[in-house]
MARMAR-336878 format. One record per residue (C-alpha): residue number from 0; z, y, x. Coordinates in steps of 0.1 Angstrom, whole numbers, plus 5000, padded with zeros to 4 digits. Example, Ala and Ser with C-alpha at 12.3 -4.5 7.8 and 13.67 -1.06 7.14 Angstrom:
<atom><nr>0</nr><z>5078</z><y>4955</y><x>5123</x></atom>
<atom><nr>1</nr><z>5071</z><y>4989</y><x>5137</x></atom>
This chain:
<atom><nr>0</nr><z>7433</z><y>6998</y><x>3493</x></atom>
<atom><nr>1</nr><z>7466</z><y>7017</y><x>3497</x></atom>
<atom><nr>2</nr><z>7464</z><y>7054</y><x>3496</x></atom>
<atom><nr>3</nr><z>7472</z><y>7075</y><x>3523</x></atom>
<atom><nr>4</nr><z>7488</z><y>7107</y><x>3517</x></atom>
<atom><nr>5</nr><z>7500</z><y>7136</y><x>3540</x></atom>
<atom><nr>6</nr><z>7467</z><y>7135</y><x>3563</x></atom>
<atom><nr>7</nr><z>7464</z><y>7155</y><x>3594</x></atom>
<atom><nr>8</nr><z>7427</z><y>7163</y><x>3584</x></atom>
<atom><nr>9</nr><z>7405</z><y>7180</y><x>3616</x></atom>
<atom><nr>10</nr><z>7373</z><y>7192</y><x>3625</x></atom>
<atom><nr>11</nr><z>7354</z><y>7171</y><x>3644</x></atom>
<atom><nr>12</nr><z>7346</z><y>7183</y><x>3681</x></atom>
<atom><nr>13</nr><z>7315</z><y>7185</y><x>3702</x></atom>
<atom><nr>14</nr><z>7316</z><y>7189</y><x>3743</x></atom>
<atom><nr>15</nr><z>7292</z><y>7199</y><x>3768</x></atom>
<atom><nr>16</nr><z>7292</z><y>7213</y><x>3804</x></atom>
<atom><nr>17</nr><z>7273</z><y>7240</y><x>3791</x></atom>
<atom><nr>18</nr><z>7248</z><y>7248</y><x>3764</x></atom>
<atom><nr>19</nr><z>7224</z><y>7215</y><x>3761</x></atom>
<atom><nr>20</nr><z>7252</z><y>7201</y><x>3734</x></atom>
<atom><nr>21</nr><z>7240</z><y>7232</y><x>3710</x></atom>
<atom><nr>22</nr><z>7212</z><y>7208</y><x>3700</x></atom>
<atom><nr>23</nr><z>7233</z><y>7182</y><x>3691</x></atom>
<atom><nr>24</nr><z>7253</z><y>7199</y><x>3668</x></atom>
<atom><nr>25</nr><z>7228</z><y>7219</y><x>3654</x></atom>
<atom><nr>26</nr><z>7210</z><y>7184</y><x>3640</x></atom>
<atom><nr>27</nr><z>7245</z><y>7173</y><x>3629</x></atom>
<atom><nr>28</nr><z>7251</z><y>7203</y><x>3610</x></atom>
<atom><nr>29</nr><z>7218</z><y>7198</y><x>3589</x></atom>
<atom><nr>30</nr><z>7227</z><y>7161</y><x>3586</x></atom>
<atom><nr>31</nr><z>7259</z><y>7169</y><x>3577</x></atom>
<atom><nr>32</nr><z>7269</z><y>7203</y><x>3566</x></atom>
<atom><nr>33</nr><z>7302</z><y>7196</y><x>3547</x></atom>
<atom><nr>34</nr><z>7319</z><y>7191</y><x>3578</x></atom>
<atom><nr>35</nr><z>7336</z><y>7210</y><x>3600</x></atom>
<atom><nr>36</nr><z>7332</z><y>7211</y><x>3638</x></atom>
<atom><nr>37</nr><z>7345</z><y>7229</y><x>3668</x></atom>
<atom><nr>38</nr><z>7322</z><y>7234</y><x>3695</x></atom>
<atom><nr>39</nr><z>7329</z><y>7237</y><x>3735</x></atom>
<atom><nr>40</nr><z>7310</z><y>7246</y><x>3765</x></atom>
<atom><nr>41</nr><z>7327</z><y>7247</y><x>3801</x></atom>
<atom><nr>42</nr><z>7301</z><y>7268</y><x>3809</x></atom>
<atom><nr>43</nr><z>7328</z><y>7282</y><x>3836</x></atom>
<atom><nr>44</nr><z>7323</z><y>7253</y><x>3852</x></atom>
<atom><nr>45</nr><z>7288</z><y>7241</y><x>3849</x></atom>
<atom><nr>46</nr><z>7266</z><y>7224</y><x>3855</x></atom>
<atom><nr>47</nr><z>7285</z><y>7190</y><x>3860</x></atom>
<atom><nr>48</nr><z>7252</z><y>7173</y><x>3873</x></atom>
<atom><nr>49</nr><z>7259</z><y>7177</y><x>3908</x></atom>
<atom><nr>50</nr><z>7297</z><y>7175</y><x>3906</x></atom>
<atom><nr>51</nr><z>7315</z><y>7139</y><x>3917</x></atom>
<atom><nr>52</nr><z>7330</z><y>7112</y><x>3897</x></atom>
<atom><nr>53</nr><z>7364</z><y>7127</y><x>3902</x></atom>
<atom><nr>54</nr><z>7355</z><y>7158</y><x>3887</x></atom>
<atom><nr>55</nr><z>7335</z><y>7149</y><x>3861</x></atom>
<atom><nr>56</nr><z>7363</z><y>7129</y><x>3848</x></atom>
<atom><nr>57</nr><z>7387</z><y>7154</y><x>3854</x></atom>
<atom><nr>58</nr><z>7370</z><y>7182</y><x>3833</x></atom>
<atom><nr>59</nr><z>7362</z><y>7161</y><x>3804</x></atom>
<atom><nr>60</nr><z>7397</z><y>7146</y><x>3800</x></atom>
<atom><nr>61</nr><z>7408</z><y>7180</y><x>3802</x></atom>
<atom><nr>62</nr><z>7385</z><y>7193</y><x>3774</x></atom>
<atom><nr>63</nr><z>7391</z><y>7159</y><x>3754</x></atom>
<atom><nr>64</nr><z>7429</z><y>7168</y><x>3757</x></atom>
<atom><nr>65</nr><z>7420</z><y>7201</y><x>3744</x></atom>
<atom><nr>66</nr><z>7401</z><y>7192</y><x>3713</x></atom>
<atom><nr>67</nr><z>7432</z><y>7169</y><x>3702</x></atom>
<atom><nr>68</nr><z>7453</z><y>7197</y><x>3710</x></atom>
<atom><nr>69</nr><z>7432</z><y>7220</y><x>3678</x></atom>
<atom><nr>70</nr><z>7436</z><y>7183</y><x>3654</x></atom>
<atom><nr>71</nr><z>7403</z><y>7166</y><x>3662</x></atom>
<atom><nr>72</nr><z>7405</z><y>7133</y><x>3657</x></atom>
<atom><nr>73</nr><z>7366</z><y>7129</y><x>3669</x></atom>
<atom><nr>74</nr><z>7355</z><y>7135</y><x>3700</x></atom>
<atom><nr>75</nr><z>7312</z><y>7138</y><x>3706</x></atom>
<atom><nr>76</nr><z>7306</z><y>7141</y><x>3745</x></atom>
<atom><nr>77</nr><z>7271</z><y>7160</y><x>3736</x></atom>
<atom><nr>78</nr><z>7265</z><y>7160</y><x>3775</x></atom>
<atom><nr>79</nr><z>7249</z><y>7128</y><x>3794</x></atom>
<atom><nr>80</nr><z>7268</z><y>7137</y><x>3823</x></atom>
<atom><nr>81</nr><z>7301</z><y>7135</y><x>3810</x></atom>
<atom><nr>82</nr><z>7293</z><y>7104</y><x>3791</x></atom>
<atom><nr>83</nr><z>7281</z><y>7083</y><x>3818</x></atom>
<atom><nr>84</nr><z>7307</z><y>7094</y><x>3847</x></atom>
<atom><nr>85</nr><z>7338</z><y>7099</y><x>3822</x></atom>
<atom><nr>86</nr><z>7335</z><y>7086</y><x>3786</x></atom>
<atom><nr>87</nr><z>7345</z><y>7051</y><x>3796</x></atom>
<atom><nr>88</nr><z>7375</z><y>7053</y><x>3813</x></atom>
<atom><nr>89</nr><z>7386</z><y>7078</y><x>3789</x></atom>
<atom><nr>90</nr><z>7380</z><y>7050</y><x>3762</x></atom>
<atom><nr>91</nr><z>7398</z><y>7028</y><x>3783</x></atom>
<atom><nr>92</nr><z>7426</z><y>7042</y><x>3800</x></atom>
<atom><nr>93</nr><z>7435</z><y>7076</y><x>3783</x></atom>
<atom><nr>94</nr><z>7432</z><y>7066</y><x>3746</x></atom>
<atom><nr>95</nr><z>7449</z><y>7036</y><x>3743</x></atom>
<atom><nr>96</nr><z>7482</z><y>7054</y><x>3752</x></atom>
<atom><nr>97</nr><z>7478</z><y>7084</y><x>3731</x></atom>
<atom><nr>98</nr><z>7466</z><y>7076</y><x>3689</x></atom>
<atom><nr>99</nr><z>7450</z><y>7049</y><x>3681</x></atom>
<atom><nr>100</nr><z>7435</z><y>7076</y><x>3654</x></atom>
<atom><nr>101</nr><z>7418</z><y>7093</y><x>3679</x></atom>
<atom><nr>102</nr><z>7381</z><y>7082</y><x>3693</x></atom>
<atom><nr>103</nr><z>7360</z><y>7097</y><x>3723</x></atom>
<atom><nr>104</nr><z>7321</z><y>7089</y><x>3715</x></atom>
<atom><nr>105</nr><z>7289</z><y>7098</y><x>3737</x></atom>
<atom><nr>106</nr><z>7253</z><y>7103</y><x>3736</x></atom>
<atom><nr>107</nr><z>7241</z><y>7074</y><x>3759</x></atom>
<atom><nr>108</nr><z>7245</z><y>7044</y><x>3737</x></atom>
<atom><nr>109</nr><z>7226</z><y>7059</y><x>3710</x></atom>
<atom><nr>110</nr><z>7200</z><y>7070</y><x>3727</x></atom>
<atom><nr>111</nr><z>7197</z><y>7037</y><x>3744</x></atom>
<atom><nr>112</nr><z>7194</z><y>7017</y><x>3711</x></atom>
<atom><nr>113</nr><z>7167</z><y>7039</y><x>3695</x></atom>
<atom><nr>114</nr><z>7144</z><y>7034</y><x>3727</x></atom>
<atom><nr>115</nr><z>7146</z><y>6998</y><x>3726</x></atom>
<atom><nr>116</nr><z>7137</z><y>6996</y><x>3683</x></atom>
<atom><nr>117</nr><z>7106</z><y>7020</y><x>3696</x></atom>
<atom><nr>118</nr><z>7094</z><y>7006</y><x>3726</x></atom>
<atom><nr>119</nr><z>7059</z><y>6986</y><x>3717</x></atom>
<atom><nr>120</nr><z>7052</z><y>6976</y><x>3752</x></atom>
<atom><nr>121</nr><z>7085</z><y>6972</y><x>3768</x></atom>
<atom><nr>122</nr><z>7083</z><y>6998</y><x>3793</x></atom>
<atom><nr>123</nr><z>7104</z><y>7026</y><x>3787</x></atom>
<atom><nr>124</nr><z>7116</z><y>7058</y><x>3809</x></atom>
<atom><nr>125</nr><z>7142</z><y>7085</y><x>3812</x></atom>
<atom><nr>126</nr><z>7145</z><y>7118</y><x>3822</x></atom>
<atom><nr>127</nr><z>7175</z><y>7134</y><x>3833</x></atom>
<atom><nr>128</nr><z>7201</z><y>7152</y><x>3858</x></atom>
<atom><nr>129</nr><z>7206</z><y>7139</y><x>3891</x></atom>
<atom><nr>130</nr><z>7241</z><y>7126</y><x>3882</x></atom>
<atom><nr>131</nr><z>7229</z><y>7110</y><x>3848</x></atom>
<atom><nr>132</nr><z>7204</z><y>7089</y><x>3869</x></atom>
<atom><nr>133</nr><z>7219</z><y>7076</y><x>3895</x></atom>
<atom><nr>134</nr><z>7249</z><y>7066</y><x>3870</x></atom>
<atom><nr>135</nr><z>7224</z><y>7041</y><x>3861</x></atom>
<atom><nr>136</nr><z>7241</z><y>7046</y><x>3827</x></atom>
<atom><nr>137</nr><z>7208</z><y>7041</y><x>3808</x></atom>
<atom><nr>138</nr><z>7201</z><y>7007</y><x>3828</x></atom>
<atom><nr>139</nr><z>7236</z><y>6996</y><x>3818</x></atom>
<atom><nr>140</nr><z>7231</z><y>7002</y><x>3779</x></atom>
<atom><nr>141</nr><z>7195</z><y>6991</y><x>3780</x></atom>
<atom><nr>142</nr><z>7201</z><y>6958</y><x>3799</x></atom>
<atom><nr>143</nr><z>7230</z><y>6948</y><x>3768</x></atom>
<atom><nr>144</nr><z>7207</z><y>6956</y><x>3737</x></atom>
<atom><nr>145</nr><z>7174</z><y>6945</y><x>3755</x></atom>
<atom><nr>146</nr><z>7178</z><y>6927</y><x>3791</x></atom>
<atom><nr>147</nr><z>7138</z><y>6923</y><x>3790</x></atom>
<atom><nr>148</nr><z>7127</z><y>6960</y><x>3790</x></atom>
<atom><nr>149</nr><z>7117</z><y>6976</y><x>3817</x></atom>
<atom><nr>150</nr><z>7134</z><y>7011</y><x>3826</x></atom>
<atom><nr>151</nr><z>7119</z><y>7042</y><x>3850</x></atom>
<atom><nr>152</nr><z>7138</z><y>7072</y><x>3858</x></atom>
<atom><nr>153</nr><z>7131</z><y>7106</y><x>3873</x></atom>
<atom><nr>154</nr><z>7158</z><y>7130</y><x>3879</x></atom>
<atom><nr>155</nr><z>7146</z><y>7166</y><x>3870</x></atom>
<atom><nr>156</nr><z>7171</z><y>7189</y><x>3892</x></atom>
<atom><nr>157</nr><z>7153</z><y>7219</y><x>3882</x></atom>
<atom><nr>158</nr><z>7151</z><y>7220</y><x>3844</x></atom>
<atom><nr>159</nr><z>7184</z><y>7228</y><x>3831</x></atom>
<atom><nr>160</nr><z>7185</z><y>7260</y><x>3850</x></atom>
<atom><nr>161</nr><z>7148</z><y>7267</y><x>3841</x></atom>
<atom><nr>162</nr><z>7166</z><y>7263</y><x>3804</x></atom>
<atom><nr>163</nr><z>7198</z><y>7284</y><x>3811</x></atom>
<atom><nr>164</nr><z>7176</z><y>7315</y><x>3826</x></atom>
<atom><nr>165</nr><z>7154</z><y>7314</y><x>3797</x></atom>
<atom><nr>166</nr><z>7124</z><y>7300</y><x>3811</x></atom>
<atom><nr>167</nr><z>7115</z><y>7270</y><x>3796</x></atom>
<atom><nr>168</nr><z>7090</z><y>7291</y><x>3777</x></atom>
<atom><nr>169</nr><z>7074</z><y>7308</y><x>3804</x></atom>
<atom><nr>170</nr><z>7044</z><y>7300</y><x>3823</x></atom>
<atom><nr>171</nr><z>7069</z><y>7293</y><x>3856</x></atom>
<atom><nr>172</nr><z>7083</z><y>7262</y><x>3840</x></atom>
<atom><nr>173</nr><z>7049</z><y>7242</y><x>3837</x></atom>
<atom><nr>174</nr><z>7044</z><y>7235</y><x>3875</x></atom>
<atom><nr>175</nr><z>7083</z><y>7215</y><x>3872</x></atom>
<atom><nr>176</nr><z>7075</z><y>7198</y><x>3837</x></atom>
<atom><nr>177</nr><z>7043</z><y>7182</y><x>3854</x></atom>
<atom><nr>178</nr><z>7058</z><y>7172</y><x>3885</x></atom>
<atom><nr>179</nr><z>7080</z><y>7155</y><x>3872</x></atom>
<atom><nr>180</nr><z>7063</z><y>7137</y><x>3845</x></atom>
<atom><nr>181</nr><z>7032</z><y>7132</y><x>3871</x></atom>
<atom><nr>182</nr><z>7057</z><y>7118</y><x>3892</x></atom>
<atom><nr>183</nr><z>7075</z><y>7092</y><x>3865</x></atom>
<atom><nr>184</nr><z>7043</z><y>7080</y><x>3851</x></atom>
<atom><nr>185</nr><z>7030</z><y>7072</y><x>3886</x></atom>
<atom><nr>186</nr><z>7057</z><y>7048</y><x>3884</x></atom>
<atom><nr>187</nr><z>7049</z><y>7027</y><x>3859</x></atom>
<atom><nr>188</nr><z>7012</z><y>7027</y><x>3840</x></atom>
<atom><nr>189</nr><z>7026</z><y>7009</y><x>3812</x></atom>
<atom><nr>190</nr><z>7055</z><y>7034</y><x>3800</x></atom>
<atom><nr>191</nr><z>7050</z><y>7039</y><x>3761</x></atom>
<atom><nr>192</nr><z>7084</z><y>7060</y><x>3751</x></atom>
<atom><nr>193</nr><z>7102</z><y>7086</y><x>3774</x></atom>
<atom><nr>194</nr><z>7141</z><y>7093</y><x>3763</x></atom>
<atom><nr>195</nr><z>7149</z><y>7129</y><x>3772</x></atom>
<atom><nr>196</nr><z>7181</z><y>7129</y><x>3790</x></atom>
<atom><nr>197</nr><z>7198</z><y>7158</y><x>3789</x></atom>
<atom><nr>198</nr><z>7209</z><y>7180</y><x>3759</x></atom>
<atom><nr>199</nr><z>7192</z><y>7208</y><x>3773</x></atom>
<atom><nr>200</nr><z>7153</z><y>7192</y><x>3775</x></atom>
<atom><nr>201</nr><z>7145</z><y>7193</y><x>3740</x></atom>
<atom><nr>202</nr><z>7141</z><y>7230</y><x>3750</x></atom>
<atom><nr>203</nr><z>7113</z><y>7222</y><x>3770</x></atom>
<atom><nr>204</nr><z>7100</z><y>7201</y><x>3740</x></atom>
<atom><nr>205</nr><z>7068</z><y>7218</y><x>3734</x></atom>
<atom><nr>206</nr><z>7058</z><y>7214</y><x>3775</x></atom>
<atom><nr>207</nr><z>7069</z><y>7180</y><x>3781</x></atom>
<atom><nr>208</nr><z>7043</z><y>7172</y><x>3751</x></atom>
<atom><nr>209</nr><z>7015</z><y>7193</y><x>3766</x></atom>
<atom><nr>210</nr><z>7017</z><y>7169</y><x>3802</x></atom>
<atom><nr>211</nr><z>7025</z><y>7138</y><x>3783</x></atom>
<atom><nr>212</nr><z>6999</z><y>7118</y><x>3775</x></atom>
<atom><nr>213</nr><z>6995</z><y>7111</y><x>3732</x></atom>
<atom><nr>214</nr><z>6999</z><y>7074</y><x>3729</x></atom>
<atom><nr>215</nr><z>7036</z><y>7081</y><x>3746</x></atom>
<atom><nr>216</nr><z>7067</z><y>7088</y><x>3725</x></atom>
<atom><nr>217</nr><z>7096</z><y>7114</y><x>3734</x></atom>
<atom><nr>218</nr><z>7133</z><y>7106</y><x>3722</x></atom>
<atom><nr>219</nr><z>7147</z><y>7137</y><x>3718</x></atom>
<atom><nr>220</nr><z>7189</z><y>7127</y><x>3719</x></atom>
<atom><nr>221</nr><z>7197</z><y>7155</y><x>3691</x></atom>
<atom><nr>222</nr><z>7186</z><y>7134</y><x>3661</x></atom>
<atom><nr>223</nr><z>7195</z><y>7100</y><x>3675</x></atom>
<atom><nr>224</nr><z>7231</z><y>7115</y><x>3682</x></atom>
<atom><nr>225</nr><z>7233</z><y>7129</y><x>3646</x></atom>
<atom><nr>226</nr><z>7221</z><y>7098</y><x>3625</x></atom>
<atom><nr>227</nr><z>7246</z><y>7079</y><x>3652</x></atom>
<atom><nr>228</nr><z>7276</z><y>7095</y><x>3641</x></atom>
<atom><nr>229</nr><z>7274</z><y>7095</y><x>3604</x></atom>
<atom><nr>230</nr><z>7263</z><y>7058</y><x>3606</x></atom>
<atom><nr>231</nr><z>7298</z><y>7057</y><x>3627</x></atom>
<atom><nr>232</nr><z>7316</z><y>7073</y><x>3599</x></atom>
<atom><nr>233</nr><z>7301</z><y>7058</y><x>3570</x></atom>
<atom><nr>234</nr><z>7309</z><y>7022</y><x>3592</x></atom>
<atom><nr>235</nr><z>7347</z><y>7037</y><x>3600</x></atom>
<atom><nr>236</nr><z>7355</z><y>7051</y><x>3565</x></atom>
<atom><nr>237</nr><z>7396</z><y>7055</y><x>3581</x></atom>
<atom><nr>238</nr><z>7383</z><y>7080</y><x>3606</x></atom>
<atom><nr>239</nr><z>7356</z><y>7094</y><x>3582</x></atom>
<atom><nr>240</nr><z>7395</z><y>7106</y><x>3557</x></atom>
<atom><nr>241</nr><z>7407</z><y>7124</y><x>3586</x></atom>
<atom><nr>242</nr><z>7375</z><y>7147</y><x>3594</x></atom>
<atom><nr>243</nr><z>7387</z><y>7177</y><x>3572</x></atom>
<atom><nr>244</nr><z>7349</z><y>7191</y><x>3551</x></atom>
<atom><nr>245</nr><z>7347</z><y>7230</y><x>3543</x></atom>
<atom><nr>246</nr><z>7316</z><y>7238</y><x>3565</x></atom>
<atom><nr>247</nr><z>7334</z><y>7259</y><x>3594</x></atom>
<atom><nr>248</nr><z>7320</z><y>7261</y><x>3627</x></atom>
<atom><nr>249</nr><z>7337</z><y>7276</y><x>3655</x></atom>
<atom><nr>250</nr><z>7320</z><y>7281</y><x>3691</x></atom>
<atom><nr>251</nr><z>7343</z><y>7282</y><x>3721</x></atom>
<atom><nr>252</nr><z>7335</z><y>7289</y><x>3762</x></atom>
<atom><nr>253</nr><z>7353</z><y>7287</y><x>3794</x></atom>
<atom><nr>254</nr><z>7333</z><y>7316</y><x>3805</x></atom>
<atom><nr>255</nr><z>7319</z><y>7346</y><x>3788</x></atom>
<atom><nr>256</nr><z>7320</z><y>7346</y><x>3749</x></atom>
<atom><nr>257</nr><z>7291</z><y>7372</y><x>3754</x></atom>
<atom><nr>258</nr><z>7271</z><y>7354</y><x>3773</x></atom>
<atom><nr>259</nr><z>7276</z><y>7324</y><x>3754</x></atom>
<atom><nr>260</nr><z>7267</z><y>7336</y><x>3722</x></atom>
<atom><nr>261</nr><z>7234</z><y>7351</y><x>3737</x></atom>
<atom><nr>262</nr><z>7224</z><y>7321</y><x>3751</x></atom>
<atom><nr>263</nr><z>7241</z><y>7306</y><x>3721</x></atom>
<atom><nr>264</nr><z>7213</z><y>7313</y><x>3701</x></atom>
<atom><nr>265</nr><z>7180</z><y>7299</y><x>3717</x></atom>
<atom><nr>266</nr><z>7200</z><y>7266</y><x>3707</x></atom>
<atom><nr>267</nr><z>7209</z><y>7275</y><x>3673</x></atom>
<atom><nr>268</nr><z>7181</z><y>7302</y><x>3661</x></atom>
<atom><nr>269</nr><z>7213</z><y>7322</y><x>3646</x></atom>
<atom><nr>270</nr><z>7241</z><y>7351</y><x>3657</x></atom>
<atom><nr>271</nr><z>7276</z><y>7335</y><x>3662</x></atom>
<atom><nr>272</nr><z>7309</z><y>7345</y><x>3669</x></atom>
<atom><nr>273</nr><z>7325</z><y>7330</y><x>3702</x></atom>
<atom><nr>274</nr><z>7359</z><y>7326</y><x>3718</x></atom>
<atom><nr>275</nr><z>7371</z><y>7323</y><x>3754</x></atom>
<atom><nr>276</nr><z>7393</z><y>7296</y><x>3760</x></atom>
<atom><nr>277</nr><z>7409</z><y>7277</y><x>3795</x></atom>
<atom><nr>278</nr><z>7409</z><y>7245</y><x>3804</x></atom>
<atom><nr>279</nr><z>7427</z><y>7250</y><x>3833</x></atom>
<atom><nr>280</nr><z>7460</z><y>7267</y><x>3816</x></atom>
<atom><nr>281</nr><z>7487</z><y>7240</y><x>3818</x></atom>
């Protein structure tokens, strides 16, 4: 193997509209603490579940552009969102003409291939926002690893804002949980795992048990995501030379770096420092 010197070594970078990618990168951090990783919420912005294609698109590539721009040569779109409206076409017609040492990855695919290793009785379900399900982005994934299971989805319109105003503990947040799992297991009787689409849910963990019934499994995305990308980087040893590994964190916003790092820390269960950034400035 030839030896490559000079490396531009980087952190590796983690996106989400908002807050809901905090759970990703806090179950990379513990599966992978050496490395370092630079953390973005367009919280300015948010929430990108209602916004168009356009948009979507336009946001991302903006923050992708960004994360390049600070030497990240790995890009985790940590937002389901994002990675259904924008993380293909970015794959496709952005990074081809900028370094082929540069890769965008997302939190779909998988998601998608842990539901269909668990999955005893071939029905499976998601939850999610109203632009991750009528993507159809799960469907998509699910029908190339597994054409024969059976998918049911439920948009949930009202949880990441239950999450963001620091409800998803209170008793206020019960009467949305159950709807909406009432409502996706009226669907289909025979649904055994339930992926939880959106960074944000795993939040409202501990409720989404209480009105799900025992013999069904929840995919929480965090872990999945986390075991994804150091498979990817123990797969893609090239890109795994060029993530630099001194165990630095840095947390950025397009909105309040006070707010952030209040909210910051239902995510992470510590104090961190925050930075404003913009997106916008050309």
């Amino acid at each position: 193997m030839a030896i490559i010197k000079n490396l531009n070594l980087g952190p590796i970078g983690i996106f989400d509209s908002g807050y809901g990618g905090l759970t990703v990168l806090s179950e990379i951090k513990k599966l992978m603490p050496q490395y370092d990783f630079i953390y973005l919420g367009d919280n300015a912005r948010a929430p990108y579940g209602n916004r168009s294609y356009e948009l979507v698109y336009e946001f991302t590539l903006q923050a992708v552009k960004w994360f390049f721009q600070q030497g990240c040569h790995i890009v985790i779109l940590a937002c389901n969102t994002a990675s259904s409206k924008a993380l293909r076409d970015i794959q496709q017609k952005y990074l081809p003409d900028v370094n082929s040492n540069k890769r965008v990855l997302g939190v779909i695919r998988p998601t998608a291939e842990a539901i269909t290793k668990l999955t005893k009785t071939g029905h499976v379900a998601v939850l999610g926002t109203e632009n991750t399900i009528q993507s159809k982005s799960y469907e998509k994934e699910i029908e190339k690893l597994n054409p024969d299971l059976q998918l049911t989805s439920e948009a949930c319109p009202m949880w990441v804002p239950i999450v963001e105003n620091k409800e998803y503990d209170k008793p206020g947040a019960d009467y949305f949980v159950k709807q909406h799992l009432d409502n996706l297991l009226s669907k289909d009787e025979k649904i055994d795992t339930i992926i939880l689409g959106c960074t944000h849910y795993p939040l409202l963990l501990q409720k989404i048990i209480q009105y799900t019934p025992k013999n069904i499994s929840i995919i929480s995305q965090d872990t999945y995501v986390a075991e994804s990308l150091r498979d990817y980087l123990y797969r893609h040893p090239e890109m795994d030379l060029l993530c630099s590994k001194n165990a630095r964190r840095r947390y950025c916003t397009t909105e309040s770096a006070e707010k952030f790092g209040d909210l910051a820390s239902l995510f992470l269960k510590e104090s961190i420092e925050v930075e404003k950034i913009n997106l916008d400035k050309k």
